[in-house]
N, C-alpha and C positions, 0 to 999 in steps of 0.2 A: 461267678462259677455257675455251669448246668447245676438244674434241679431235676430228679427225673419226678416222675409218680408212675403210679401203676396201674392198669386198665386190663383186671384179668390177666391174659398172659402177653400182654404189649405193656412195652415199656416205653416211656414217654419221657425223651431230654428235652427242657423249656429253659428257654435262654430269654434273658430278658433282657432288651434295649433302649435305644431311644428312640422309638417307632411308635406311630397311630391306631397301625392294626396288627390282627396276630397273623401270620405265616405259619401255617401246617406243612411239614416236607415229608414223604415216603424217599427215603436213599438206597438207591440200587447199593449193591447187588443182592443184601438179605433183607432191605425193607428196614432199614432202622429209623426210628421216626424221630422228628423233632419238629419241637415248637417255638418261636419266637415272637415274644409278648412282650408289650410295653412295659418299661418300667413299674408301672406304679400297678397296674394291675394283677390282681392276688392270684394266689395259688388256685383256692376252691374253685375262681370263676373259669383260669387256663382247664381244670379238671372237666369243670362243665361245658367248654366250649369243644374239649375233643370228647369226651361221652357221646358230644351229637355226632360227630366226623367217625365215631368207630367203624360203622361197616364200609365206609371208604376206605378205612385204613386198609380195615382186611380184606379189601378187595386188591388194594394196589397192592400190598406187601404177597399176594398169591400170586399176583401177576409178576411182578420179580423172580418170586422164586422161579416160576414158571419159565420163565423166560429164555430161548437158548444160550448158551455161550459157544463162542469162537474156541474150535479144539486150539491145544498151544504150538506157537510159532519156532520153529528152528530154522528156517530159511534153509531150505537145502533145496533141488534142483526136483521142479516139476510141485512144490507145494502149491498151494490156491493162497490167493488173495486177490482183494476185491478194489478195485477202481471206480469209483461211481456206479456201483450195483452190478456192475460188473465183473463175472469170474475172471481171474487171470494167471496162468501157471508160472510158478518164478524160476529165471535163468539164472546162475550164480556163477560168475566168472570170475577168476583171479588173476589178476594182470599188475603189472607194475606203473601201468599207468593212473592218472587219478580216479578215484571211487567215483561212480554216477552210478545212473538211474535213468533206465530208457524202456519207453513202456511201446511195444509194439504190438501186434495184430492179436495173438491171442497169449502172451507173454509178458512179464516184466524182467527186465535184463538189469541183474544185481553186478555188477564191476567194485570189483573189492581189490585190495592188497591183498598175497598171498599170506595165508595164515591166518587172516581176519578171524575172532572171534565171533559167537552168535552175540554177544552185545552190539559189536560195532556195526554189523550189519542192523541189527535192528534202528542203530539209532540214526542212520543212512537212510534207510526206507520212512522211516519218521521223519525224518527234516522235507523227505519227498510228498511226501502226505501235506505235511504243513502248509510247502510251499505250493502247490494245489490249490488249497483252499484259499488263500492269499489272494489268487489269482484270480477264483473263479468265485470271491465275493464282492469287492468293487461294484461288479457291473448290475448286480442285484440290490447291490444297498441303492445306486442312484435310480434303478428302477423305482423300486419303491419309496424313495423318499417323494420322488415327484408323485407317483398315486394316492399317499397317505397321505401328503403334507407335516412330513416327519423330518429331521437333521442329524444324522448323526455326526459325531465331533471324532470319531476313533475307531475301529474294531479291532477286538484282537482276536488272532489264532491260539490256543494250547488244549496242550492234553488233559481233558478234565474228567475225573473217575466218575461222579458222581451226578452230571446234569450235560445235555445236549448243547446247553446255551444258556446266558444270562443278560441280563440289563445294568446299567447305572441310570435309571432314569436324571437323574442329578446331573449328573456328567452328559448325558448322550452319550456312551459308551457301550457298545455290545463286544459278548466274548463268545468265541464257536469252539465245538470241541474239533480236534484235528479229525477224530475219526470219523467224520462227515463226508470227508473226503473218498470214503471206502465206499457211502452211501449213495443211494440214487439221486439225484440230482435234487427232485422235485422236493424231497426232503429238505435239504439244502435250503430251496428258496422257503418251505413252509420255516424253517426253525430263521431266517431273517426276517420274515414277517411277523413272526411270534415276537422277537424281540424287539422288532421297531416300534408293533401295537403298545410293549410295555413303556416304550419312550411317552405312550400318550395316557397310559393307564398303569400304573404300576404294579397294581394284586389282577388276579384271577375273580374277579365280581362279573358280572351282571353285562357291565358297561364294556369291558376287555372280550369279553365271548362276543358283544354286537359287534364289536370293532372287527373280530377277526371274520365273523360273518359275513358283512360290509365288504371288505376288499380279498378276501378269499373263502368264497361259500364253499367249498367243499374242502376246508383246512383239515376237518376231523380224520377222514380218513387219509390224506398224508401222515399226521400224527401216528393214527393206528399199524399204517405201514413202517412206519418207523418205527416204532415200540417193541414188532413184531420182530425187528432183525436181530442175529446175536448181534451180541452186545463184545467185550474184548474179554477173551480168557485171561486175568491176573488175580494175584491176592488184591482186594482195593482195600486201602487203610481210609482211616478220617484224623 
């Protein structure tokens, strides 16, 4: 079971594992922090090791706040939504034909059943998003596996509230979040690169920042471009 402790007015959940090092996380969207610490390692030392990380914390946890959010989606006809960083006003047609998804010149053409619900169409445009990125990851993973000297075994696409992307360095496994698909491209390739570097380096040290330096010198401000975009207007649970 989480432990929390308390740092002033941050509160701090430390979950213990069977891991070598500790993991510090800031989680969108209000900054909730947590920590995961080896088993066997005490409480006073997890206390002391985020006392040193405070003003990081509340640096990230204001940049969350900070951060825009996407006004809420009802899919109705001439709304915005985004294609690869790109604005796009959406068509909503209802036909008795099957539901698709056709993205044209400065429009996305919603084909729905008459009557459709705003769920169904969302979860329509969603599966379009998905399959997006599906598409337009392949050709990036093999780019960079041949530049890094990396292999990955898998990717997967889903919607994830809380993180852009992740690793199994163990597996070779990377996950993307679908909403990448909304984003500009180059984003994209920075958060494949992020995660292949962890195929080779699994924490955030010393060694993971040369890596990303090494084969994408100007990563930091893709990152920062990304960070800066809204993010998806929902309640996000944990």
């Amino acid at each position: 079971m989480p432990t929390q402790i308390q740092l002033g007015e941050i509160a701090v959940e430390v979950v213990r594992k069977g891991i070598k090092n500790v993991h510090l996380s800031v989680h969108p969207p209000t900054g909730r922090v947590t920590i995961a610490a080896p088993s066997r390692m005490s409480l006073d030392t997890v206390r002391v090791f985020a006392i040193s990380k405070l003003g990081w914390i509340r640096q990230q946890k204001k940049k969350l706040l900070e951060q825009e959010r996407e006004t809420p989606r009802e899919y109705l006809n001439r709304e915005s939504h985004y294609v690869w960083g790109q604005r796009y006003l959406l068509k909503v047609i209802e036909s008795d034909q099957p539901p698709a998804v056709e993205l044209g010149h400065r429009e996305i053409v919603l084909q729905v059943r008459p009557g459709w619900p705003q769920t169904k169409k969302h979860e329509l445009l969603e599966a379009w998003y998905r399959d997006q990125l599906k598409a337009a990851v392949p050709p990036l993973i093999a780019k960079w596996e041949r530049l890094m000297g990396v292999k990955v075994e898998r990717f997967y696409v889903q919607r994830m509230k809380t993180k852009w992307g992740s690793c199994n360095h163990r597996a070779r496994t990377i996950r993307l979040n679908t909403d990448l698909a909304k984003k500009p491209a180059d984003c994209l390739e920075y958060l494949v690169v992020h995660e292949l570097a962890h195929i080779l380096e699994p924490t955030h040290n010393a060694r993971f920042i040369s890596l990303m330096n090494q084969f994408m010198p100007k990563w930091q401000s893709r990152q920062q471009s990304l960070n800066r975009l809204p993010v998806r207007h929902e309640k996000w649970g944990y």
